[in-house]
N, C-alpha and C positions, 0 to 999 in steps of 0.2 A: 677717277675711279681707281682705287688701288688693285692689287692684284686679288684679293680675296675676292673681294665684290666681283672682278671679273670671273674671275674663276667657276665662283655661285651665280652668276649667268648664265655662262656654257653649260655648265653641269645640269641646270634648273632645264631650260630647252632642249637639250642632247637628251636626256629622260623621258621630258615630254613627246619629243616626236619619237624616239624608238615606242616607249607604249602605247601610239597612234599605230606604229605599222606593224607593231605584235600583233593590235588587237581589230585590225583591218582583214576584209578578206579581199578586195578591191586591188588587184593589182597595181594596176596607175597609181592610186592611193600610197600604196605599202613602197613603191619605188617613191614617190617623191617623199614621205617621209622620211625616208632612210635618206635621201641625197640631203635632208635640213639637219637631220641628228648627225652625218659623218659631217658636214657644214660648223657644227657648234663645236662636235671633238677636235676639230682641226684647228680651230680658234683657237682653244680652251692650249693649248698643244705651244700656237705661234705665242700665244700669252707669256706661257711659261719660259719657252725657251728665248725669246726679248728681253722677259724678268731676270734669268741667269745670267745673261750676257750683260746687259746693261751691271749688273751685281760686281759680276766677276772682274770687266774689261771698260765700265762706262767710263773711265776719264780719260779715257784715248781718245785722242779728236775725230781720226778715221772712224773708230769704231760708233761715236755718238754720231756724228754723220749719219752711219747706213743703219742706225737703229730710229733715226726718224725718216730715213726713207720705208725702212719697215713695218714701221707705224703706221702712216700716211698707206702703204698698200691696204693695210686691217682695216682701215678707215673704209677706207675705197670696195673693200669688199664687203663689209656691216653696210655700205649704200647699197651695194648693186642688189644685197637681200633684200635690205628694207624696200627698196624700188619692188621686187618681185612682188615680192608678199600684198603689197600697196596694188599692182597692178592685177593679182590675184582676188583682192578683196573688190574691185570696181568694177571689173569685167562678170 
């Protein structure tokens, strides 16, 4: 996925859940919304600034290193939601 496409992810989800806790009056609701939509922005955020760095600094061996360890954490944290969400929808 390039960085547009990721970009038009976060963005797509970050919108959706803020106009879920706009438009909630549910407390509990309105808070876990907002915890998925600051979730996407924060992404949308690590996206960007991996994209710059890898741009700016990728053929540095160090630096390509700890830009697939920082990777590999995105990853690890796109599971630990998708797990949520999955564990949310069964129960």
């Amino acid at each position: 996925m390039n960085l547009e496409e990721q970009l038009a992810l976060c963005i797509e989800h970050y919108n959706r859940w803020k106009k879920t806790a706009l438009s909630s009056s549910d407390l509990t609701k309105i808070r876990k919304s907002l915890e998925r939509a600051f979730f996407w922005l924060e992404l949308q955020t690590a996206f960007m600034a991996l994209h710059t760095i890898e741009k700016t600094h990728g053929n540095e061996k160090e630096v390509k290193r700890k830009l697939i360890i920082a990777k590999a954490n995105l990853v690890k944290r796109l599971t630990e939601y998708a797990e949520e969400i999955l564990n949310e929808l069964t129960f």
